[in-house]
N, C-alpha and C positions, 0 to 999 in steps of 0.2 A: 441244755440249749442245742441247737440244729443251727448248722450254714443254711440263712438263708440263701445263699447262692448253689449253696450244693455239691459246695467243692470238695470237702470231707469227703464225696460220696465218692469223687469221680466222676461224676456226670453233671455235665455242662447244663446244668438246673436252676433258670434263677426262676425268682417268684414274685412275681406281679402283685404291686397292691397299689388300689386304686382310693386316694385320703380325699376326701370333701371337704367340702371349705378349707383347701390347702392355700391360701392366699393371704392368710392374718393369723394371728395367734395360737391358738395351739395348733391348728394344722399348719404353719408354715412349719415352726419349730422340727411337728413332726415327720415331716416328709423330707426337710434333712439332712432329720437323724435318719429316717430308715435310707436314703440316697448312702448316706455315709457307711451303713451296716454292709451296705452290698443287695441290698431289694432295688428291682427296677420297679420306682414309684411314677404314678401316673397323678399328679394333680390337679384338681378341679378347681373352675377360679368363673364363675360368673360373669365375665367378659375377659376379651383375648389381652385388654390391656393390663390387667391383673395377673392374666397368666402370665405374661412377660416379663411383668416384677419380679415374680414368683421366679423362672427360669435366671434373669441374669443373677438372684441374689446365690441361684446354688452356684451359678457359674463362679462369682466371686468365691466362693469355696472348694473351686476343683471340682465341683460335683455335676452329675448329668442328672434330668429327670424330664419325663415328658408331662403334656398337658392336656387337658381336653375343656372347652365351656361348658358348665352346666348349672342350669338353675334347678337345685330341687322341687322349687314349688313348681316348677311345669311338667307335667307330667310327659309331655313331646319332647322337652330337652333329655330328660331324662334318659329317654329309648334311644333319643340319638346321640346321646353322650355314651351309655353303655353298648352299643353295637360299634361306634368305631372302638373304644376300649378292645374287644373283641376282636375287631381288625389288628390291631396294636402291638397286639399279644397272642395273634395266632389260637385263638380257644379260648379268650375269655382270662381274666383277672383270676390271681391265685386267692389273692383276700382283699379284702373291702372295708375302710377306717372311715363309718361313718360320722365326721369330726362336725361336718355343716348346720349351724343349730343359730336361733335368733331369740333377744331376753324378750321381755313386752313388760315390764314395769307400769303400776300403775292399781289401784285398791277396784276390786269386779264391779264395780258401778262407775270407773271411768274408762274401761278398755272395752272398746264397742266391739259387735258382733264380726264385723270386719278384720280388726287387730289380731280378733281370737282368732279367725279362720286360719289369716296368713302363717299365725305362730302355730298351729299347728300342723297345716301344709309343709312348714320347712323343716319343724322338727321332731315329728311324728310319723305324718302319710310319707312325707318324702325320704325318710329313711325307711321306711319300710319297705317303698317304691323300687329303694335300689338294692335293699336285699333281694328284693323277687325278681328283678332282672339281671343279677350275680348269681341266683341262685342254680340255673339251669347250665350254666357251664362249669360249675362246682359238683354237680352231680352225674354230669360226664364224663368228669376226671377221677370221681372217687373220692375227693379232697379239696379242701377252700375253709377258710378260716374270715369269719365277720364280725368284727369292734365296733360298738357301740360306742358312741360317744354320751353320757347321761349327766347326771352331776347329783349333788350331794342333796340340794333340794328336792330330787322327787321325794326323796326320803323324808326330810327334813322341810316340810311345808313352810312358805313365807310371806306374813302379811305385805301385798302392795305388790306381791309377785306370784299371785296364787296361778294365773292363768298358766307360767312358765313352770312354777311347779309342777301342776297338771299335766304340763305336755311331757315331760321329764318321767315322771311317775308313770305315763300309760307308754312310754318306750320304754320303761324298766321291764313293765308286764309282758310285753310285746318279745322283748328280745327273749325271756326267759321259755318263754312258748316257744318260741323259733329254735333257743335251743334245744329242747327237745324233741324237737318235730323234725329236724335237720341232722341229728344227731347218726340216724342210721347209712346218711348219705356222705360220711365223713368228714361233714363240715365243720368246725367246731366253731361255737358263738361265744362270745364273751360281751361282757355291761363295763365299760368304766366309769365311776360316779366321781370327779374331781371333785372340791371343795373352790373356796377362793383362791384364784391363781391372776396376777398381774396382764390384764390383759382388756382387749376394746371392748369386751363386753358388760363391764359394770360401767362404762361410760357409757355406753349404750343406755343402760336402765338409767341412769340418773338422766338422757336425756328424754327419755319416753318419762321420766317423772315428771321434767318441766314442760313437754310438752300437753299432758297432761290435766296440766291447768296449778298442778302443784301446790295449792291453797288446803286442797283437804288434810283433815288429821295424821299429821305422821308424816307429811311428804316430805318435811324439812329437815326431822331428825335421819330419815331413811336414806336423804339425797347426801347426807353429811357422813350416817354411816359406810355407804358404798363407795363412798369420795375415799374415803378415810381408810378404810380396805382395801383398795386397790393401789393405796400408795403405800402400804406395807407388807403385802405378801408377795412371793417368790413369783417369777415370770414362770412360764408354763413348760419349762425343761423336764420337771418332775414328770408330769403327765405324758410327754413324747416318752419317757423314758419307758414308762409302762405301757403303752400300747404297743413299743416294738419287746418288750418281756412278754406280751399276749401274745405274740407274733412269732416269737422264735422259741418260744417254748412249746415242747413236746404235748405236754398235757397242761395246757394252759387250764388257768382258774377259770369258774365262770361269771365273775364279780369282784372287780379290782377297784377301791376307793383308796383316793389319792389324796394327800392335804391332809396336814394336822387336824387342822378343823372339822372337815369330813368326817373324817377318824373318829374325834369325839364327839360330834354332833349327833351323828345320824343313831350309835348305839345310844346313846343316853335319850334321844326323842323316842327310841324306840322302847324302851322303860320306865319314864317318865309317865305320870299322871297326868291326863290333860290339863289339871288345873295348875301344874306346875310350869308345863313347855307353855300354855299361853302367857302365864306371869310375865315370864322372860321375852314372847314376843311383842309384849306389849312395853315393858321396859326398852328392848333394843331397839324399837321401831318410832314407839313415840305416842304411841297408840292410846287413846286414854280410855281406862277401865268402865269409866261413867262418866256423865254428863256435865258439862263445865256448868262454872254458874249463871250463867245468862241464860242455859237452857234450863235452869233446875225446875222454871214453874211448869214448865210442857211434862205434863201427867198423861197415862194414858187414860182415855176417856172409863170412866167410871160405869161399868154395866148396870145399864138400867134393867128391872123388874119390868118383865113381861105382861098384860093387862093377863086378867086370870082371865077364864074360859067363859065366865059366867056373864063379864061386861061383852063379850066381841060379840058384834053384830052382823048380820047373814049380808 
């Protein structure tokens, strides 16, 4: 591990890093821990009254950290969230914790065209958005370092969540490309994949479940499952802990998954036989294999026999 401040060195070196969605859950956690570590964090919070929560709760900790508003899905905030950052910090942010991500819960024939876009606006383009605009003062410096925020489902596909999966999965692809495309410019990238972690966002999906309409197959056992897990796993300390390990380590990994469950999940979906991992997501979900019996007489229609060639008439 390295001073992130730099004091090892001698030289009055701290390092900037600017955590999205530092207002709730794992980005509050995380930004501080890394305030705590000795990082000057700059935290993003979607309007100035959020930011302010965000500032008194470090103050209540002794701790300082600055702010700036920024909605990822706007592409305008965006540029002008990262150009004062920029101002801030004299050159631009040393690294960048892209944490800001939104669930969309809901089976792909109830989450409209609309739902999809925004979910992936916030948690796809718009981290991408803000690596390419960190990018160009990372590579004036020679160095910068970017955390993805992912989670255990891109990996691990989930019925009544596939749209969230999907956005999760095409950041996994994303950042892996970026690290190596970046790699020359001394920036180094890193993916963290959490699992379930005690936080607003499985309340979230249960509310996008009932919103919804919540009637179809599975919504009940799914809204009870996520109820149900969220009242039992760890608050999200494990996961800050590992994004300031990406951060202060020399040769950081380039894929950190957090969570027991993670852990097991994702390698065993990953050598599992499909006919196996669906079993299971149809058991945990609720999901039924076949057709209950009030549908059993609904047949697919029976192909009818083509008139031969010899009846058709001109």
């Amino acid at each position: 591990m390295f001073d992130p401040a730099g004091k090892g060195s001698g030289r009055p070196v701290v390092r900037s890093v600017v955590v999205t969605g530092a207002n709730g859950g794992i980005g509050t956690v995380t930004a501080l821990r890394l305030a705590r570590r000795g990082f000057d964090v700059i935290g993003t919070a979607r309007s100035q009254v959020k930011a302010d929560v965000l500032v008194a709760a470090a103050a209540e900790l002794g701790l300082g950290l600055r702010t700036v508003v920024l909605d990822v899905a706007d592409p305008v905030s965006c540029e002008r969230a990262m150009a004062l950052v920029e101002e801030m910090t004299g050159g631009g942010a040393w690294a960048v914790v892209n944490n800001a991500g939104v669930p969309q819960a809901g089976s792909l024939e109830d989450v409209s065209d609309e739902q999809a876009r925004h979910l992936l606006e916030v948690n796809v383009l718009g981290v991408m958005r803000i690596c390419r605009l960190a990018m160009p003062a990372m590579r004036r410096r020679g160095a910068g370092r970017i955390v993805n925020v992912s989670s255990g489902l891109g990996r691990v596909p989930w019925p009544l969540g596939g749209w969230y999966s999907a956005s999760k999965h095409a950041l996994s692809a994303l950042t892996h490309c970026l690290r190596v495309e970046s790699a020359h410019a001394g920036v180094r990238v890193c993916l963290v994949e959490p699992g379930a972690f005690a936080t607003a966002m499985l309340d979230r999906a249960v509310a996008d479940l009932s919103a919804a309409g919540g009637g179809g197959a599975g919504y009940e056992r799914t809204r009870t499952l996520f109820t149900t897990v969220n009242g039992r796993v760890p608050g999200p300390e494990p996961v800050a802990r590992v994004i300031e390990r990406s951060l202060s380590a020399r040769r950081p990994r380039a894929r950190y998954t957090v969570g027991l469950d993670a852990r097991l999940l994702v390698p065993l979906h990953t050598v599992s036989p499909l006919w196996l991992t669906d079993w299971v997501k149809h058991t945990a979900s609720g999901l039924p294999r076949t057709r209950s019996g009030h549908e059993a007489h609904l047949r697919d229609p029976e192909p009818q026999p083509r008139a031969s060639a010899g009846r058709e008439t001109a």
